[in-house]
N, C-alpha and C positions, 0 to 999 in steps of 0.2 A: 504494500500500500504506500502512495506516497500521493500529497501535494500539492500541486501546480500554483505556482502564482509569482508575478509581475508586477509591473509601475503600478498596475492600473487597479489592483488586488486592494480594496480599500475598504475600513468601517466594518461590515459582517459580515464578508469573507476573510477578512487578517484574523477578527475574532475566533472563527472556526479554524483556519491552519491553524493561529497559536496554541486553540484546546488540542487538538490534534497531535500537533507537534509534541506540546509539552506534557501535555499528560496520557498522552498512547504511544509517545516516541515515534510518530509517521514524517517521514523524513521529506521538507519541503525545499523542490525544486523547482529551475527556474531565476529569476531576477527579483533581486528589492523590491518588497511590498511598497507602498504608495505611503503611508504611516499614516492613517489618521485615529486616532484615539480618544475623538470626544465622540456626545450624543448631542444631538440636536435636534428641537422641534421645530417645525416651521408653522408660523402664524401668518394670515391671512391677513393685508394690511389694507385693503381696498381693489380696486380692478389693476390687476397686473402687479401686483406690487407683493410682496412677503417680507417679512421678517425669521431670519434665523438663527435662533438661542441657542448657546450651547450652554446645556441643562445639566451635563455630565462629563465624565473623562471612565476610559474604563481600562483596567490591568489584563495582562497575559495571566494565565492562572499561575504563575510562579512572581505575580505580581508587580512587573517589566511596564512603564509606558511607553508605548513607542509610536505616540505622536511626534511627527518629521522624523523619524529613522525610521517604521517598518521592521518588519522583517526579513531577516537575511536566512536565504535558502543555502541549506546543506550540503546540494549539489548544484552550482552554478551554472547556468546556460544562456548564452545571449541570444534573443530572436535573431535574424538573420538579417543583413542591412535591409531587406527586401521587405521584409515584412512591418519596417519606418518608413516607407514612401508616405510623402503627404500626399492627400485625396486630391486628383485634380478635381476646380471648381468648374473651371470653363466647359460647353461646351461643343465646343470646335476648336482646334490647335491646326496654326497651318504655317508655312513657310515664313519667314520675317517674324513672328511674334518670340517675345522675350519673358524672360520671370519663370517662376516660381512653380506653374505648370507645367509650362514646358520643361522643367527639370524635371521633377516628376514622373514627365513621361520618357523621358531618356532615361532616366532610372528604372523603370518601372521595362524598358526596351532594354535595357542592360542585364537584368536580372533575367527577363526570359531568354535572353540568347540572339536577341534578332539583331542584325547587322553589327557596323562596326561604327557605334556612337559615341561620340566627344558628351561628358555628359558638363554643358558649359549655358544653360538656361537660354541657349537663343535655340530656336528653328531652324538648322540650319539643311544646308544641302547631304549631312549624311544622316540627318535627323528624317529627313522627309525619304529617303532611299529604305532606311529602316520602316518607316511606319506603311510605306508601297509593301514590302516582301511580309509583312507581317499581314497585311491584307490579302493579297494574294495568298497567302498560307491558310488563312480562315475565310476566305471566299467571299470576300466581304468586298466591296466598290472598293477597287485599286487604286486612287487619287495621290495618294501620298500628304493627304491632308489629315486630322484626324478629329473623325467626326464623332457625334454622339454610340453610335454604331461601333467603333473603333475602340472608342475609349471602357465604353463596357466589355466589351471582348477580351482589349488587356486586363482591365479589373480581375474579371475572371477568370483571365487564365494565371494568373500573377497569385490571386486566390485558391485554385485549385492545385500549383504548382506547391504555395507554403504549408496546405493543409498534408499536401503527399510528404513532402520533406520537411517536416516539424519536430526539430532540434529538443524543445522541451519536450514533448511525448515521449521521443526515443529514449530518452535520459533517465523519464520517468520511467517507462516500460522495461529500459537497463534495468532499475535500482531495485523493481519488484521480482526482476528474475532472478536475483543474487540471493 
């Protein structure tokens, strides 16, 4: 038996690895919990609007706070750079556009394997070579631009690629076969 958890591992599932952890001994792999250690209610302060109390702080059952530290897993594993790409927002990326999608998507073109991409947040001419063969690959309109159609394609296959090759699973699936 073992664990899983990451950044994002926060409030009542930190709570349950640490009982886990600490008092069944089940060995938690994976990356740095998130740390939060308080209880908060939220109140209703008019349209749109809340207020959020923190009502409480609560311990590891061996009595540890580990608000801002988290939990450090036993067996370390980093996600894969791959599996950090930010979301591209836009929907169409085409030749000449710059930023922070367009990185994304050279990363996200880097990671599956398709062409041979400078990943440097412009569009450029081997940015659009990759994004052609990756269409013609998935039979998708050839353009070399990358449309709505395009961009969920990579998603998903960038998605199904991290879920086949998933570093923590394995690690954890290691530690239960020992």
């Amino acid at each position: 038996r073992t664990v899983l958890i990451d950044g994002n591992s926060a409030s009542a599932s930190e709570i349950t690895a640490a009982a886990l952890h600490q008092n069944s001994n089940i060995p938690l792999v994976g990356e740095k919990s998130f740390g939060k250690g308080t209880v908060q209610n939220v109140g209703e302060m008019g349209s749109n609007k809340e207020l959020k109390l923190t009502i409480a702080k609560w311990l590891t059952p061996n009595g540890t706070w580990i608000n801002h530290k988290g939990l450090t897993p036993d067996i370390k594993v980093d996600y894969p750079a791959a599996a950090k790409i930010t979301l591209i927002n836009a929907t169409q990326l085409k030749p000449g556009d710059k930023g922070s999608d367009v990185k994304s998507l050279q990363q996200m073109l880097t990671a599956l394997k398709v062409g041979s991409v400078t990943v440097n947040s412009q569009y450029d001419d081997a940015t659009q070579a990759a994004v052609k063969t990756f269409q013609q690959a998935n039979k998708l309109d050839a353009t070399g631009t990358a449309d709505q159609d395009t961009l969920a394609t990579l998603a998903q296959k960038l998605s199904a690629q991290l879920t086949k090759d998933d570093p923590m699973m394995k690690a954890a699936v290691d530690a239960v076969a020992k």
